[in-house]
Backbone as ProteinMPNN parsed JSONL, in Angstrom:
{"seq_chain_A": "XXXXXXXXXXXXXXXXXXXXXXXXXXXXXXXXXXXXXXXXXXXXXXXXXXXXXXXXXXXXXXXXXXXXXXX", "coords_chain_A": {"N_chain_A": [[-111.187, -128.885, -0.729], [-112.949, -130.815, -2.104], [-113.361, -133.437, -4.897], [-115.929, -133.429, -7.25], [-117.584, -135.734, -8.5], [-119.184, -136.233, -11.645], [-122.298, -137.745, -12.045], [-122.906, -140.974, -13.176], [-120.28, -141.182, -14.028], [-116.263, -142.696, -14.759], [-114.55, -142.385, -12.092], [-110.883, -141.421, -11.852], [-108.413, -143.469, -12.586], [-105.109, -144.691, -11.382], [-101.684, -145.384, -12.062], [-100.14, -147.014, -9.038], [-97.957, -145.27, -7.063], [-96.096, -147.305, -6.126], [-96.337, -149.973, -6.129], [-97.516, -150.3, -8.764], [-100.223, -151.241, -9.597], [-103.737, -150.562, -9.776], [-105.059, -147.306, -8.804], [-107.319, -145.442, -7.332], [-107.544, -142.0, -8.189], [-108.987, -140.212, -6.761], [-110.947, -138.231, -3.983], [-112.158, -139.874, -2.608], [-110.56, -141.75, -1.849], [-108.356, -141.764, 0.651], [-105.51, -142.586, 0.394], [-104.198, -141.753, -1.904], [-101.851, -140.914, -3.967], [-101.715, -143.754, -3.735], [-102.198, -147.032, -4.218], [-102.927, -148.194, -1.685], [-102.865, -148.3, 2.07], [-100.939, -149.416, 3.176], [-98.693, -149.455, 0.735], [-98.441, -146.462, 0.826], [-96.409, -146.257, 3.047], [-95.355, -147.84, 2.71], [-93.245, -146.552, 0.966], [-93.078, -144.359, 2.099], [-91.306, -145.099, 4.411], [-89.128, -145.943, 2.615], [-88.378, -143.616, 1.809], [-87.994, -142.019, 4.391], [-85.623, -143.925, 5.101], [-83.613, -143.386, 3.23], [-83.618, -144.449, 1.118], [-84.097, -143.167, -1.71], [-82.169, -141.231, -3.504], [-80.44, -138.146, -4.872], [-78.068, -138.862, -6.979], [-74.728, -137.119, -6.792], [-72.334, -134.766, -8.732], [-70.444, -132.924, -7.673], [-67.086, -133.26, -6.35], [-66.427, -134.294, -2.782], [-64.751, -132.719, -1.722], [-65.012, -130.204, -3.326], [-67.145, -129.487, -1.552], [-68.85, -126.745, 0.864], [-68.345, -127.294, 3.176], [-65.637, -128.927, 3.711], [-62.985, -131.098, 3.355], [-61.608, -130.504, 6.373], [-58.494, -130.33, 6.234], [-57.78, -128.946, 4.171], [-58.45, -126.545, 3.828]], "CA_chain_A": [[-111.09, -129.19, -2.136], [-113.261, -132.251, -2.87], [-113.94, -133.582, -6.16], [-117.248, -133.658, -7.686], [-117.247, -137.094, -10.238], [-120.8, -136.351, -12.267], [-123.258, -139.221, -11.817], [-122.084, -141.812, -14.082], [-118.571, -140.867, -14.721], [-115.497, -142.93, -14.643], [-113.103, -141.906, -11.549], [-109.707, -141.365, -12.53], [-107.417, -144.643, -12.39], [-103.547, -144.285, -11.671], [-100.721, -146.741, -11.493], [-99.78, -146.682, -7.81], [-96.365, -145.328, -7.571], [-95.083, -148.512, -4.742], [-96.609, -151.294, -6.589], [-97.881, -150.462, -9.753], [-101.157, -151.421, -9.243], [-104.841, -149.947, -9.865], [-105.668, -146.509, -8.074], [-108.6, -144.413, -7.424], [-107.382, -141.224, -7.623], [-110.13, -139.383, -6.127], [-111.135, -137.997, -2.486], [-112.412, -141.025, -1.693], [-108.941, -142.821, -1.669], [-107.358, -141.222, 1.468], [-104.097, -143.024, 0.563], [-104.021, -141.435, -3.272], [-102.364, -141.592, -5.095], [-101.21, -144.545, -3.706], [-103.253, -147.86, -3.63], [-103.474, -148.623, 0.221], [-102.334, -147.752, 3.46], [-99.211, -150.495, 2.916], [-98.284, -148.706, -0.23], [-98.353, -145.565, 0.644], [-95.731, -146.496, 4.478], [-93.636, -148.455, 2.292], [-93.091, -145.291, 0.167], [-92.739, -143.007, 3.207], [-90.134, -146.035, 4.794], [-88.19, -145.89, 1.858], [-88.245, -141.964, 1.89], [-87.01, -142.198, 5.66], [-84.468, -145.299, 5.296], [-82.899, -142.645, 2.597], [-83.333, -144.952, 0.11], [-84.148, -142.335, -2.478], [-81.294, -140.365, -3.167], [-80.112, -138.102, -6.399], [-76.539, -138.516, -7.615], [-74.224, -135.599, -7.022], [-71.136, -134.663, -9.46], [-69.332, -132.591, -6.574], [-66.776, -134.826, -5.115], [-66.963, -134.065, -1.152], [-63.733, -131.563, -1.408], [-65.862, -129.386, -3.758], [-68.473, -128.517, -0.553], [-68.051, -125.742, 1.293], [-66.871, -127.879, 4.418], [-64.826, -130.502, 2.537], [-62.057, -131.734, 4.034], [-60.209, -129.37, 6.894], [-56.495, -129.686, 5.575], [-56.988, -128.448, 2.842], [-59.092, -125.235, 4.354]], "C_chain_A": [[-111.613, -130.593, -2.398], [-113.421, -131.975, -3.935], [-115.075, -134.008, -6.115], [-117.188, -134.635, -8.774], [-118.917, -136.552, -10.226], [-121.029, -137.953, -11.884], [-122.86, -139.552, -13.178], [-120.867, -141.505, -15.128], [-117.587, -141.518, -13.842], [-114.581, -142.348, -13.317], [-111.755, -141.979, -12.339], [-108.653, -142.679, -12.195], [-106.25, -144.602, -12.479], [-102.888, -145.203, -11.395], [-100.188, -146.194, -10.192], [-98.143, -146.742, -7.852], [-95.183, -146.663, -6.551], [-95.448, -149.718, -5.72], [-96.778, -151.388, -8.114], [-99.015, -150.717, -10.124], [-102.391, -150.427, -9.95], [-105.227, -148.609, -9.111], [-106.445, -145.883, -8.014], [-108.008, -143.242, -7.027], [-108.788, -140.359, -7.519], [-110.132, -139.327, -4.228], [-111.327, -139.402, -2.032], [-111.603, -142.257, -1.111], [-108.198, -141.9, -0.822], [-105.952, -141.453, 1.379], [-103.614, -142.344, -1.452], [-102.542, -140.656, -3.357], [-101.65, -143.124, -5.02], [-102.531, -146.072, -3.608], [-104.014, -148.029, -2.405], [-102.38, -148.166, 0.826], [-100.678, -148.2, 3.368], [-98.271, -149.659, 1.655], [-97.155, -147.454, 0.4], [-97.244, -145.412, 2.076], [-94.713, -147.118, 4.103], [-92.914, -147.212, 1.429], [-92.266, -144.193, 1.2], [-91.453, -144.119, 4.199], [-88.994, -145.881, 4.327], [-87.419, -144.377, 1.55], [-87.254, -141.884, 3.188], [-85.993, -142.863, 5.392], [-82.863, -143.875, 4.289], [-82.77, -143.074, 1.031], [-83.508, -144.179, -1.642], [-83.421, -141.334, -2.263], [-80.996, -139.911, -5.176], [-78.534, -137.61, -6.2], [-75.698, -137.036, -7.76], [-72.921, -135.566, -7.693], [-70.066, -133.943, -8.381], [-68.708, -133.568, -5.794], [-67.058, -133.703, -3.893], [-66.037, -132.83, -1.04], [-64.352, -130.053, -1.984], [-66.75, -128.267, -2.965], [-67.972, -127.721, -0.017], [-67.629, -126.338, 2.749], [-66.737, -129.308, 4.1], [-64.062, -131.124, 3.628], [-60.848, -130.407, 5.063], [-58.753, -129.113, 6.697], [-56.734, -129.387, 5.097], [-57.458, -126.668, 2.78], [-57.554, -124.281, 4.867]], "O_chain_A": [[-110.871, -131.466, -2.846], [-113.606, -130.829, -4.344], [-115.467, -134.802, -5.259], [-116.756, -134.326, -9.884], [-119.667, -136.466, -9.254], [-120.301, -138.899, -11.584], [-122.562, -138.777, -14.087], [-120.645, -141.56, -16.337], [-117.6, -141.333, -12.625], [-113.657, -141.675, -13.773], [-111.665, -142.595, -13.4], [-108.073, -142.473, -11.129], [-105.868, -144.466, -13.641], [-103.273, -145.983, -10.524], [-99.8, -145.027, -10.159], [-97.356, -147.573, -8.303], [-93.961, -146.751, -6.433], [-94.485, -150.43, -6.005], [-96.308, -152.34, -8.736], [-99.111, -150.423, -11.315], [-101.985, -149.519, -10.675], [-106.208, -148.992, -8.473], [-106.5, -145.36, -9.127], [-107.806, -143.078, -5.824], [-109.429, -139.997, -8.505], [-109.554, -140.077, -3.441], [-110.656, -139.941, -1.152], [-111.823, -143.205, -0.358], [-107.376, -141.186, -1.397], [-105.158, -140.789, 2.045], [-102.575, -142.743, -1.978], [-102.36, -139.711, -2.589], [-101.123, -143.637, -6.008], [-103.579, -145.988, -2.967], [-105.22, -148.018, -2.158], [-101.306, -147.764, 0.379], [-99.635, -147.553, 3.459], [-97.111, -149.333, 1.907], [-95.929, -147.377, 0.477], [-97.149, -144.212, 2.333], [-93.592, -147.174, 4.609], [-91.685, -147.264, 1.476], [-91.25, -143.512, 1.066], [-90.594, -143.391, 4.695], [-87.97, -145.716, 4.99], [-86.268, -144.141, 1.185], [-86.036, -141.727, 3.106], [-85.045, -142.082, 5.471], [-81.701, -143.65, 4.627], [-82.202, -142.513, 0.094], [-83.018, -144.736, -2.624], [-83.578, -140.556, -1.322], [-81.141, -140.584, -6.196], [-77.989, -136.648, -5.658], [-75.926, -136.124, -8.555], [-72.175, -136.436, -7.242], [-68.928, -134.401, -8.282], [-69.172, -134.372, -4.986], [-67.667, -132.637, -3.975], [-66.429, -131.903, -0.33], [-64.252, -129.0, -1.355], [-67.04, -127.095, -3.205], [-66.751, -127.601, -0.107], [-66.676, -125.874, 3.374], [-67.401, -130.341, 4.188], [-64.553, -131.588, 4.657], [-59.855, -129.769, 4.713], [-58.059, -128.116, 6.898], [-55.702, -128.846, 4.699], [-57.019, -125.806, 2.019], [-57.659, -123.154, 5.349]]}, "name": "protein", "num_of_chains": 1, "seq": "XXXXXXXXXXXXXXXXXXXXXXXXXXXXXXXXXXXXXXXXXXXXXXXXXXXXXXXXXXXXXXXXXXXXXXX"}
């Protein structure tokens, strides 16, 4: 799946989601849609570390293995 940019046409420009920054999204940016290599490792760091997490309303007794007394 490459992209074809016509001869004299704009690439597509995206804010890089780590920095904020300038991006080329197109093939030719192996790290897209992230700026650079650094970007795109601090992203996947922060992914690992866990640091992206979404809020859950179940307290812990809720799950289906909560707390064994009360099983």
């Amino acid at each position: 799946m490459s992209e074809k940019i016509p001869p004299g046409a704009k690439p597509r420009v995206v804010p890089c989601p780590a920095c904020g920054g300038d991006s080329i999204y197109a093939s030719s940016n192996p790290f897209r849609p992230f700026c650079s290599e650094r970007c795109k490792n601090l992203d996947l760091g922060a992914g690992a570390s866990e640091s992206f997490r979404v809020a859950s309303e179940a307290s812990p007794d809720d799950q289906p293995f909560g707390d064994a007394k009360l099983q």
